[in-house]
C-alpha positions as CSV (number, residue, x, y, z in Angstrom):
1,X,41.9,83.2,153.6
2,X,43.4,80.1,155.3
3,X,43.4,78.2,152.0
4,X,45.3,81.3,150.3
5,X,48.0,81.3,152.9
6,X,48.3,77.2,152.2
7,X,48.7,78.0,148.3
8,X,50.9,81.2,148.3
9,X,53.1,79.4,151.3
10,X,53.2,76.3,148.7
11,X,54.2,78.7,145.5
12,X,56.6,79.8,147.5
13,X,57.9,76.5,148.4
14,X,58.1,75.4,144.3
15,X,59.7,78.8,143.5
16,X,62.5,78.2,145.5
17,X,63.4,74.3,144.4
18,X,62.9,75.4,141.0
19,X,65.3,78.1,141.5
20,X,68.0,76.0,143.1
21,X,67.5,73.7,140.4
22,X,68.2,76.6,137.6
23,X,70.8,77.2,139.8
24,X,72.6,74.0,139.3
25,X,72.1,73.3,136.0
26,X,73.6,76.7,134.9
27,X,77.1,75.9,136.7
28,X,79.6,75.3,134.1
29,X,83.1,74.5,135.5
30,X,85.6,76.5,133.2
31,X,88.2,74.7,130.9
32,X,91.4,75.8,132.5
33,X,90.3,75.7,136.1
34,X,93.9,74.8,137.7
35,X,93.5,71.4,139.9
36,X,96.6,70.6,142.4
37,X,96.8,66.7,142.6
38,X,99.5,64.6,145.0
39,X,100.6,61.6,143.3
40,X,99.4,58.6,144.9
41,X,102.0,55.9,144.7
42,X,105.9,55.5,143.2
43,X,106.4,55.6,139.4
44,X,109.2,54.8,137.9
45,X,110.9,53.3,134.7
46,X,112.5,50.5,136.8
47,X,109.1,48.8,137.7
48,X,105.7,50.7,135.8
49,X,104.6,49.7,132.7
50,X,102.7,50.9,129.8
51,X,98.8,51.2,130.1
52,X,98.9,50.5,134.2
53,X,96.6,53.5,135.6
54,X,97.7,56.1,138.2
55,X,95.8,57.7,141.3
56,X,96.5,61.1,142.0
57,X,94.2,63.1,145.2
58,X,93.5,66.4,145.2
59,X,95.2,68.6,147.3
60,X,93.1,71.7,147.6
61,X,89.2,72.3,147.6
62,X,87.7,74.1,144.5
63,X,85.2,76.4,144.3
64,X,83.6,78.5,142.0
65,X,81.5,81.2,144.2
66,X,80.3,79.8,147.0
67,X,80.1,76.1,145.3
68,X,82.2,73.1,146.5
69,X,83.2,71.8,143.0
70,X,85.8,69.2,143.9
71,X,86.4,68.3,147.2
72,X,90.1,68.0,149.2
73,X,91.1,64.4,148.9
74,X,89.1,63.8,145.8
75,X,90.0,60.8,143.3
76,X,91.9,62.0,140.5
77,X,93.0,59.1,137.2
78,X,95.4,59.0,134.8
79,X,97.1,56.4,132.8
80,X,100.7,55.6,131.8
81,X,100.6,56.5,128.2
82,X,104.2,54.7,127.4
83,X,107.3,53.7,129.8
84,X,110.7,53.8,127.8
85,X,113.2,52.0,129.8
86,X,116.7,53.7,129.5
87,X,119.0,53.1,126.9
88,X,122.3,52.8,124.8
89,X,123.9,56.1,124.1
90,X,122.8,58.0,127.6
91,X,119.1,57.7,126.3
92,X,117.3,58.4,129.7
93,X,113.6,56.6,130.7
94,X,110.9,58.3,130.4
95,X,107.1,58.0,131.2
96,X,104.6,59.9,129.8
97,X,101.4,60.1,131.1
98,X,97.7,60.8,130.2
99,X,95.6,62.4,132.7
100,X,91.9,61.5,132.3
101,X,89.5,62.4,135.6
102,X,88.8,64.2,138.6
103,X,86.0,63.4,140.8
104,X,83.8,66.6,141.4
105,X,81.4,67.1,144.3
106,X,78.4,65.8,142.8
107,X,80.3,62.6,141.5
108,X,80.6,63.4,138.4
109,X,84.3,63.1,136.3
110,X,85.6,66.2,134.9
111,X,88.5,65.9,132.7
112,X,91.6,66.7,132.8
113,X,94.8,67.6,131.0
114,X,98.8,69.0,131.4
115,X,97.8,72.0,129.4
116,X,99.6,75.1,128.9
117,X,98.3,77.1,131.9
118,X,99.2,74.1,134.1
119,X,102.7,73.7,132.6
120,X,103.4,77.5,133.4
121,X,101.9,77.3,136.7
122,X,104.0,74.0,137.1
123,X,107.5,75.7,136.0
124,X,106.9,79.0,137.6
125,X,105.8,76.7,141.3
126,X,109.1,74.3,140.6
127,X,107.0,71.5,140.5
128,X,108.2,68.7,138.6
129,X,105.5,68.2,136.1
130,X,106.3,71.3,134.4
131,X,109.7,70.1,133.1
132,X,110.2,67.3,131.1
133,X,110.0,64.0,132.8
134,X,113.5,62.0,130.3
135,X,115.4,64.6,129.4
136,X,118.8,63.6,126.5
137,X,122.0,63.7,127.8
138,X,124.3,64.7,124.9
139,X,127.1,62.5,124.2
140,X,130.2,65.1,122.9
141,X,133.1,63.4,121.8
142,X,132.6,60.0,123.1
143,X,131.5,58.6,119.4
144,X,129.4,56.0,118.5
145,X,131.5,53.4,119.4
146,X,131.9,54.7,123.0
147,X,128.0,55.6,123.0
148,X,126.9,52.2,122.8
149,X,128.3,51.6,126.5
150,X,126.7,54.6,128.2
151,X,123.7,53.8,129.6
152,X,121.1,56.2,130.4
153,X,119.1,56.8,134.2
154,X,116.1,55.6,135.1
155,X,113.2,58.3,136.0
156,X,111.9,58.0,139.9
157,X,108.8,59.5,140.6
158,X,108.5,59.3,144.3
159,X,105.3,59.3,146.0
160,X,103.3,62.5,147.2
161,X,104.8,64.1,144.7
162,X,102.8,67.6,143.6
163,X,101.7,68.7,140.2
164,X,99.1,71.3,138.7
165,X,96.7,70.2,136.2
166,X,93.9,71.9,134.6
167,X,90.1,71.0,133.4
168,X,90.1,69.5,129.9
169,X,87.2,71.6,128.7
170,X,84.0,73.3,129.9
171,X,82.2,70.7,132.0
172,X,78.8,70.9,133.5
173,X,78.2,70.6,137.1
């Protein structure tokens, strides 16, 4: 009888790591999944360049259920896809950039993206990611000529600055 208490209290120990590790495996984090990120340092046309990367932190803990899937203050990466200086002709600067990782949980990187969802969420917020980062000014009557000697602004992204962006694609956790 003692024996069969040792073996069932064993079975019972095995079902439930097994379970837990079902558990874990099955967790897929949802394309879509809206991340809130805090820029990390300044960005701007006067000084970044093309191909330096950028480190964002995550503002808010997310969870799916009960799960921690990316922790507050989480490591997020992204990369400046191209800096345009400004120009002749009122041709603002622009930077563009291309978001790449979170950090989840477990330490494992989810991508990430400026989708659609995250634009919306961005414009309807008034965050500043949801607009266009260089707009055009438009030149009216001034002519060619005169065109050549307006110059256009640079683009100041200060730091701490907030933005939505969302998981790339459905990710395992």
């Amino acid at each position: 009888m003692k024996h069969f208490a040792i073996k069932l209290i064993c079975l019972f120990i095995i079902f439930c790591q097994l379970t837990e590790a079902f558990a874990a495996a099955a967790l897929m984090v949802p394309a879509g999944t809206l991340v809130r990120l805090n820029l990390e340092e300044n960005l701007s046309t006067r000084s970044s360049k093309t191909g330096e990367m950028v480190r964002f932190t995550v503002v808010e803990e997310i969870k799916i259920g009960r799960r921690t899937i990316v922790k507050k203050g989480a490591t997020a990466r992204a990369q400046l896809e191209k800096v345009r200086r400004p120009g002749n002709f009122g041709r603002n600067g622009s930077l563009k950039l291309r978001y790449l990782t979170v950090t989840a949980a477990n330490g494992k990187e989810l991508p990430i993206t400026l989708g659609e969802k995250s634009v919306k969420t961005n414009e309807q917020m008034g965050l500043a990611a949801g607009a266009s980062l260089g707009g055009y000014m438009l030149l009216g009557p001034i002519g060619l000529i005169g065109g050549t000697f307006v110059k256009g602004k640079h683009i100041d992204i200060p730091k701490n600055t907030q933005l939505i962006v969302e998981i790339a694609k459905d990710s395992a956790f």
